[in-house]
C-alpha positions as a LaTeX table, in Angstrom:
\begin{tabular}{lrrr}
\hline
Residue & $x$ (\AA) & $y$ (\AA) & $z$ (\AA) \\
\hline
Unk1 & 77.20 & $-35.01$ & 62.49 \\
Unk2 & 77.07 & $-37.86$ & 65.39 \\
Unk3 & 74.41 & $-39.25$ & 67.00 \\
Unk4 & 74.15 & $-36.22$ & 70.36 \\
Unk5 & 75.55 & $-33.31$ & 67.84 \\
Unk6 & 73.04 & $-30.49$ & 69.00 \\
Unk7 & 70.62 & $-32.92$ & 70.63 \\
Unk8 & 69.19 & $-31.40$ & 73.96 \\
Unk9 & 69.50 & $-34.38$ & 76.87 \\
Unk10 & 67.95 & $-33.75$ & 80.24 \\
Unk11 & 69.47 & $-36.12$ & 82.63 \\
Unk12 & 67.84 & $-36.08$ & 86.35 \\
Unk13 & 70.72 & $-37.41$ & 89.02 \\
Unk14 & 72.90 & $-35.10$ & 86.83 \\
Unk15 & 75.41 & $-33.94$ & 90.00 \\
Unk16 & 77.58 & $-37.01$ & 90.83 \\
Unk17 & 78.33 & $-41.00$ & 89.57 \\
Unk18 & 76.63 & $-41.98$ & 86.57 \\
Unk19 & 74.47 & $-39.04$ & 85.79 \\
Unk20 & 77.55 & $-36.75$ & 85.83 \\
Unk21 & 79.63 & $-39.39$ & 84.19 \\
Unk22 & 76.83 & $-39.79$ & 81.26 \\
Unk23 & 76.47 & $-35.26$ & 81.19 \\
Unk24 & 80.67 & $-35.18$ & 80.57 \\
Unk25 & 80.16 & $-37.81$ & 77.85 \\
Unk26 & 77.57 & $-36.88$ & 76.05 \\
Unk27 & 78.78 & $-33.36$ & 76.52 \\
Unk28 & 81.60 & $-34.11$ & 74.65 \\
Unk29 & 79.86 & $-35.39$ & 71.40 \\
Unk30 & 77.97 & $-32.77$ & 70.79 \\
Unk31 & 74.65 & $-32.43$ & 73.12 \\
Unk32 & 73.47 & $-29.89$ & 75.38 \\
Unk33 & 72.38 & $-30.55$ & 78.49 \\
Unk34 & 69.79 & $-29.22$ & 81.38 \\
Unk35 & 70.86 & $-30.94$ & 84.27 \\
Unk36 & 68.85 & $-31.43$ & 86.97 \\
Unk37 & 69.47 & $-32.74$ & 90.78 \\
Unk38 & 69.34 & $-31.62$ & 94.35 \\
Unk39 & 72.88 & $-30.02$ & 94.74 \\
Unk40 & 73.03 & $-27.27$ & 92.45 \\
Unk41 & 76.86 & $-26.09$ & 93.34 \\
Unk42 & 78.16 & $-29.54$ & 91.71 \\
Unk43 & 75.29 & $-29.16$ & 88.62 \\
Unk44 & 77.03 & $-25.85$ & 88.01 \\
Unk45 & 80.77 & $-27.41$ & 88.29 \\
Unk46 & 79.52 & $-29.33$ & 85.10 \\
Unk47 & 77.86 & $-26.48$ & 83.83 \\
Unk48 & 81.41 & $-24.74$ & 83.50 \\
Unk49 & 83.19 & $-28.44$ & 82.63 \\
Unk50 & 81.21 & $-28.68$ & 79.57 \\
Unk51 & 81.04 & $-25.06$ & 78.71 \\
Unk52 & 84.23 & $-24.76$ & 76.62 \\
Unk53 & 83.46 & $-27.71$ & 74.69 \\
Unk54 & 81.25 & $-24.98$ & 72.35 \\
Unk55 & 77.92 & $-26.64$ & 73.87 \\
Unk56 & 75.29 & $-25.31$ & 75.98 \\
Unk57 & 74.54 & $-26.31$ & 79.54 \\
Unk58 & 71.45 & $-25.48$ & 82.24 \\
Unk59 & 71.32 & $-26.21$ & 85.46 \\
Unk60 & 68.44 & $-26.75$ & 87.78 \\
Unk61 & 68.11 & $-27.60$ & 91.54 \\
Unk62 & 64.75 & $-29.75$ & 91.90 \\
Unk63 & 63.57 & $-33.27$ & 93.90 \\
Unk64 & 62.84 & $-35.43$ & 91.50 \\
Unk65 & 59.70 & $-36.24$ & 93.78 \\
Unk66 & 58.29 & $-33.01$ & 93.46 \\
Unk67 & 56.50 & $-33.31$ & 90.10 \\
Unk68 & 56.16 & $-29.84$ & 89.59 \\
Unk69 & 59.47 & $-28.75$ & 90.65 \\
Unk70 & 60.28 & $-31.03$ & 87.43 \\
Unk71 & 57.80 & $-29.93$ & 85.21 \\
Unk72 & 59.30 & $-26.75$ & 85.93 \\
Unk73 & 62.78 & $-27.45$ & 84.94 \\
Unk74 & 61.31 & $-29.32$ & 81.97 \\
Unk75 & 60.27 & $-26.27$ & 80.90 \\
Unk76 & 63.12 & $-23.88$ & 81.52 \\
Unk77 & 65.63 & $-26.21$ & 79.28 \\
Unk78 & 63.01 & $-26.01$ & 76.28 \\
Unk79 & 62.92 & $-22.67$ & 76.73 \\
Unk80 & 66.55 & $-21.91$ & 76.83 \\
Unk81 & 68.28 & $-24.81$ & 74.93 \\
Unk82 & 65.17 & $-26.01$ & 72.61 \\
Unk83 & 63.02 & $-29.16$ & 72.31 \\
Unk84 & 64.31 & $-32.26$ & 74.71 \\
Unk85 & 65.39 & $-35.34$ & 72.54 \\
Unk86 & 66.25 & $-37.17$ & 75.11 \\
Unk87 & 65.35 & $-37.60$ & 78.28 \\
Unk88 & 67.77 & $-39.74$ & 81.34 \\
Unk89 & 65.37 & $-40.62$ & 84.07 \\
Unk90 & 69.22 & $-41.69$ & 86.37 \\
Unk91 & 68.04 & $-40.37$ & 89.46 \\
Unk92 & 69.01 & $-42.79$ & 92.38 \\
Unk93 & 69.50 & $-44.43$ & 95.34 \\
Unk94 & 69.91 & $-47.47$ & 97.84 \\
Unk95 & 69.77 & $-48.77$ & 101.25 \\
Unk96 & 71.61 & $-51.87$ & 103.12 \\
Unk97 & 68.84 & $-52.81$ & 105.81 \\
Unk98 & 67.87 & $-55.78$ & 106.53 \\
Unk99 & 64.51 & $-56.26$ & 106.37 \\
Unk100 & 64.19 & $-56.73$ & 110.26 \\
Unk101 & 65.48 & $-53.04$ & 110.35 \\
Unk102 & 63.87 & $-51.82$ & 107.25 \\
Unk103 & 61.85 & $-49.02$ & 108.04 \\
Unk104 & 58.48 & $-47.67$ & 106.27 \\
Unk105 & 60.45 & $-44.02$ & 105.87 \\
Unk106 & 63.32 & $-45.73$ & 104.14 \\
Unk107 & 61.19 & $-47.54$ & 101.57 \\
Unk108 & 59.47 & $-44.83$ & 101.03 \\
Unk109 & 62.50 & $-42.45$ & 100.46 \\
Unk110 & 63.88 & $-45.01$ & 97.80 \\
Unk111 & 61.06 & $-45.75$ & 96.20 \\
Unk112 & 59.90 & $-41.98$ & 95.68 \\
Unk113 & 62.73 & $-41.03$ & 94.08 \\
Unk114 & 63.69 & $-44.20$ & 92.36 \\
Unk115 & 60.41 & $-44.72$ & 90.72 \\
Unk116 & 58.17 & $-41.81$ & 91.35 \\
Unk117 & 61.13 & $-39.48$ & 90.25 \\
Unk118 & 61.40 & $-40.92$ & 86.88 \\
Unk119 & 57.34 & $-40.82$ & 86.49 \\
Unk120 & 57.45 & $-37.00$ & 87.27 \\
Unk121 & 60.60 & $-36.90$ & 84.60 \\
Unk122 & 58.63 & $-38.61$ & 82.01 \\
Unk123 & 55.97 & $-36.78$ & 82.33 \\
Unk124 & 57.80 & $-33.03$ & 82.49 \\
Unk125 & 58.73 & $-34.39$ & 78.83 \\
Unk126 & 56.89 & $-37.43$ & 77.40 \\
Unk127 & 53.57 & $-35.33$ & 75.67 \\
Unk128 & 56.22 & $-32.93$ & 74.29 \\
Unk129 & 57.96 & $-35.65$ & 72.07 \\
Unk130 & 55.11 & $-37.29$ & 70.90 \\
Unk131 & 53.51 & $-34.08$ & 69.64 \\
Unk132 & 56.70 & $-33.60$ & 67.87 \\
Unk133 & 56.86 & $-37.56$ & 67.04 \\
Unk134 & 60.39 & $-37.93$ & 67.89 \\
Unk135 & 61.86 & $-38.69$ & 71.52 \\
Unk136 & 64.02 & $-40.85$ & 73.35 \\
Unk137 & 63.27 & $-42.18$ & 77.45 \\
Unk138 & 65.85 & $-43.76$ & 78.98 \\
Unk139 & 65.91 & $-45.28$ & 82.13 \\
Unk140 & 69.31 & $-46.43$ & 84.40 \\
Unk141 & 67.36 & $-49.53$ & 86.29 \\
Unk142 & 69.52 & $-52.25$ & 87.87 \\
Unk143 & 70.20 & $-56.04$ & 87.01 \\
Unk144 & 68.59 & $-56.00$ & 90.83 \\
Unk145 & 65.80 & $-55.85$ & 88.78 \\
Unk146 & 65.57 & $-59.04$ & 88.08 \\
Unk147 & 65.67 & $-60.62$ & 91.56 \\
Unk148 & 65.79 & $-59.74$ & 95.23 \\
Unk149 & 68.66 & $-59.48$ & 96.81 \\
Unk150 & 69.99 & $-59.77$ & 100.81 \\
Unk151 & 69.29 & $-56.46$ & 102.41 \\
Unk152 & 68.08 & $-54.75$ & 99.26 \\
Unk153 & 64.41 & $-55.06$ & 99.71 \\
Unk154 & 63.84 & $-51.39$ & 98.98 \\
Unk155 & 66.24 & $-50.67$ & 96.43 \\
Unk156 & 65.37 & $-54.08$ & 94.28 \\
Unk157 & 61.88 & $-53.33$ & 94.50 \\
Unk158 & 62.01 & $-49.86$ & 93.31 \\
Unk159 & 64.73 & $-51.00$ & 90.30 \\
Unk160 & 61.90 & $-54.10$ & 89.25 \\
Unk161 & 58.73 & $-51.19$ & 89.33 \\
Unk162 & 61.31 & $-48.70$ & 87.31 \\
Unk163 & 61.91 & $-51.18$ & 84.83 \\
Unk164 & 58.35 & $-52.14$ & 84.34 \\
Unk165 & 57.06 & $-48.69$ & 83.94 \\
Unk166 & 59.33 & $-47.82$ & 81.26 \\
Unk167 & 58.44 & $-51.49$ & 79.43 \\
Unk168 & 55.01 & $-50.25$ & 79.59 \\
Unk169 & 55.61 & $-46.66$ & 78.34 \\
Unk170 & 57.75 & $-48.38$ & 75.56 \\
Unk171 & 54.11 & $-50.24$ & 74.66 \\
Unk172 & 52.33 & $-47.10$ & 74.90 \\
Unk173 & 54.76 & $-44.96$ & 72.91 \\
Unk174 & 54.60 & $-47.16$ & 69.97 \\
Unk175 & 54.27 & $-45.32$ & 66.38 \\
Unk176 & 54.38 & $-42.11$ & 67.95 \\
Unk177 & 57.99 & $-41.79$ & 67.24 \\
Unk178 & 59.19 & $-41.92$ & 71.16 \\
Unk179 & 61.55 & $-44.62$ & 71.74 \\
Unk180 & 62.52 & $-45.88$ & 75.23 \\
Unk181 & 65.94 & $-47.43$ & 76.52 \\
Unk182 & 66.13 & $-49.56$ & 79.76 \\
Unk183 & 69.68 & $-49.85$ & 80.79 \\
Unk184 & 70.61 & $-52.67$ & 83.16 \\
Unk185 & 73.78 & $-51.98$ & 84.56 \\
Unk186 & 75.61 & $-54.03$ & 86.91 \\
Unk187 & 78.10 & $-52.94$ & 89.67 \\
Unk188 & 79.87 & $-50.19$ & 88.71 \\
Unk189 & 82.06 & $-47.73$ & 91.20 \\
Unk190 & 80.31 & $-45.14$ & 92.33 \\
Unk191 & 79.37 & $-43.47$ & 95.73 \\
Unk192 & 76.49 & $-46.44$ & 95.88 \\
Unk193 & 79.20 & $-48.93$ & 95.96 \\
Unk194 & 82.05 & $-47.38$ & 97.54 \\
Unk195 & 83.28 & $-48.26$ & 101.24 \\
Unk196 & 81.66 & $-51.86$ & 100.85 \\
Unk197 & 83.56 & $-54.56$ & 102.51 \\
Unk198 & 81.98 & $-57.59$ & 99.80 \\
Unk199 & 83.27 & $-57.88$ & 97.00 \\
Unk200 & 81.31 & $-56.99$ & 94.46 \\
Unk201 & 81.32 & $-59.44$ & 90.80 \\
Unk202 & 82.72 & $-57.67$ & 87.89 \\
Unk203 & 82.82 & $-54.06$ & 89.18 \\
Unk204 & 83.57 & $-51.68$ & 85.96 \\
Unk205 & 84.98 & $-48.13$ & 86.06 \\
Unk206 & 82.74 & $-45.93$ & 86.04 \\
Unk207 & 84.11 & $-44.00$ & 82.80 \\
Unk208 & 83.70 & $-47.77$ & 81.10 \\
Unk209 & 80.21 & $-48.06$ & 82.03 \\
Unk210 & 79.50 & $-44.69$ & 80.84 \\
Unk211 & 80.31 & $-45.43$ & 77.37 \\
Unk212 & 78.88 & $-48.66$ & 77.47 \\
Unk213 & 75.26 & $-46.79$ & 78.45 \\
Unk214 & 75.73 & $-44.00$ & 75.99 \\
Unk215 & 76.54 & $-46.67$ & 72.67 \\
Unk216 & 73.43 & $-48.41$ & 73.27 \\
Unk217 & 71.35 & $-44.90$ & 74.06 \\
Unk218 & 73.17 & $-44.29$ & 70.44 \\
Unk219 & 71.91 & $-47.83$ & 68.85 \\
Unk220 & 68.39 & $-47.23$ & 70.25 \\
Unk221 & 68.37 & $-50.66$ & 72.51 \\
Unk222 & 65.15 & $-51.55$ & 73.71 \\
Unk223 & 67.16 & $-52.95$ & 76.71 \\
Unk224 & 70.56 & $-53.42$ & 77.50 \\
Unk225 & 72.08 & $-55.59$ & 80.37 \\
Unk226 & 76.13 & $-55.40$ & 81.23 \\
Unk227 & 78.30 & $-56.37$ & 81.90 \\
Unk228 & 77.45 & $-59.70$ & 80.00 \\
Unk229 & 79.06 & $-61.98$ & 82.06 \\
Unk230 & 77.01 & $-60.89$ & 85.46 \\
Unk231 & 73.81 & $-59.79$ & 83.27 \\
Unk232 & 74.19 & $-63.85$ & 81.91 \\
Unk233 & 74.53 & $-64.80$ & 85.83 \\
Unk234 & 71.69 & $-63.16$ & 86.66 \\
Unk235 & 69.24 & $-63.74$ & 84.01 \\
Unk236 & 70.41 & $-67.76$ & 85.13 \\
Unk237 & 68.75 & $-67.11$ & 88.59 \\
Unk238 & 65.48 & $-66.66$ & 86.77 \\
Unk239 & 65.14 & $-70.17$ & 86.32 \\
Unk240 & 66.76 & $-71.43$ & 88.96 \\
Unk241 & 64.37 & $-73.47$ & 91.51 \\
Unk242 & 63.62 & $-70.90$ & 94.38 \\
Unk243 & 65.13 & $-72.98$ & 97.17 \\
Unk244 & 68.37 & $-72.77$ & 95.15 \\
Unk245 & 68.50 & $-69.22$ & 94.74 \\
Unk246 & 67.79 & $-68.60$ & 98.09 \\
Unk247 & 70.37 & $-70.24$ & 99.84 \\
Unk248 & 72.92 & $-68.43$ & 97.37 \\
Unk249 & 71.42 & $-65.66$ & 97.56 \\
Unk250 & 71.69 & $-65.55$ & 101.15 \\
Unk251 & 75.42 & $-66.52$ & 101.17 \\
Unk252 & 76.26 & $-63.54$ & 99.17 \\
Unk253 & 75.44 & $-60.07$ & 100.14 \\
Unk254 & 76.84 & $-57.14$ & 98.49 \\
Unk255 & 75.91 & $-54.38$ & 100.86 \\
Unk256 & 78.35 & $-55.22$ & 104.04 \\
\hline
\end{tabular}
């Protein structure tokens, strides 16, 4: 018996890049899945991917920032799979405008579904696992997290609230048996990073990221950062006197 044998794993972002990466994986060692995301044709090309691997897959078409559209889908995997051990909150996505051209609608757009998506997804499931005492929340943030970045005003902002509001859940959720997992990944190839001209430090393969996620979903991280090298970069900038980090930061953009 592994870690996912017969766990059920809801995973929001579930049709494409990581979340589809993370549904084949953790398909594969044992887990159902309800998959949720906008594009339900590609949700059910997984559905029939992970069907002859003897598990059980459900597929549901829902905005992340409608809250009862996710409540909703919540509540059709417990009903046909069973009790949600874990929930993915991997829903997700960016902009490259500078913030000259940065527009009120665009913010808004990433920051409803990269934050206010994953509240709605924690709360279709968070009371749930606490009555039963035993859960898992994880969240795919972003080593943009830590600091802003050129033309990433949006999506750095929405990655730094994401990773907040699961820190505080994680506080709240103490001794009720509900643990929470903030993953910061780094750049990884997907369709967030592909057709950019900059060259991006220490881009993984997607499949290599996936397993990196899903081994420290398995070790119950509090947080995990990868891949170490940028994640040690990064966490450098922190320090670093503003005027310094600005001028680098200015000199490299990753979203030409």
């Amino acid at each position: 018996m592994g870690y996912w044998t017969n766990k059920v794993v809801m995973i929001t972002g579930a049709s494409s890049g990581i979340g589809r990466g993370l549904a084949l994986e953790i398909a594969a060692r044992g887990a159902h899945l309800g998959l949720l995301a906008r594009r339900e044709e590609l949700l059910n090309e997984i559905v029939g991917e992970v069907s002859a691997r003897n598990v059980k897959a459900v597929a549901a078409a829902a905005d992340v920032r409608d809250a009862k559209a996710v409540r909703a889908a919540a509540d059709r995997f417990r009903k046909e799979l069973g009790p949600i051990d874990v929930m993915v909150a991997n829903a997700g996505i960016g902009t490259t405008h500078h913030a000259i051209k940065l527009q009120p609608e665009h913010a808004a757009n990433v920051i409803g579904i990269n934050v206010l998506g994953a509240v709605n997804s924690v709360a279709a499931v968070v009371p749930e696992m606490a009555e039963r005492g035993r859960g898992r929340l994880v969240a795919i943030s972003s080593l943009a997290a830590y600091r802003g970045l050129a033309k990433s005003a949006a999506y750095c902002a929405s990655k730094a609230a994401l990773s907040s509001y699961f820190e505080s859940v994680r506080i709240d959720l103490r001794h009720t048996g509900v643990g929470v997992t903030i993953i910061h990944p780094g750049f990884i190839k997907t369709a967030l990073t592909a057709g950019r001209e900059a060259k991006m430090p220490y881009l993984m393969e997607l499949d290599d990221a996936v397993k990196k996620i899903v081994s420290a979903i398995e070790k119950e991280k509090k947080t995990y950062a990868f891949p170490w090298q940028l994640a040690t970069i990064v966490r450098a900038t922190m320090i670093m006197p503003t005027a310094m980090y600005d001028w680098i930061a200015e000199r490299n953009s990753f979203r030409e």
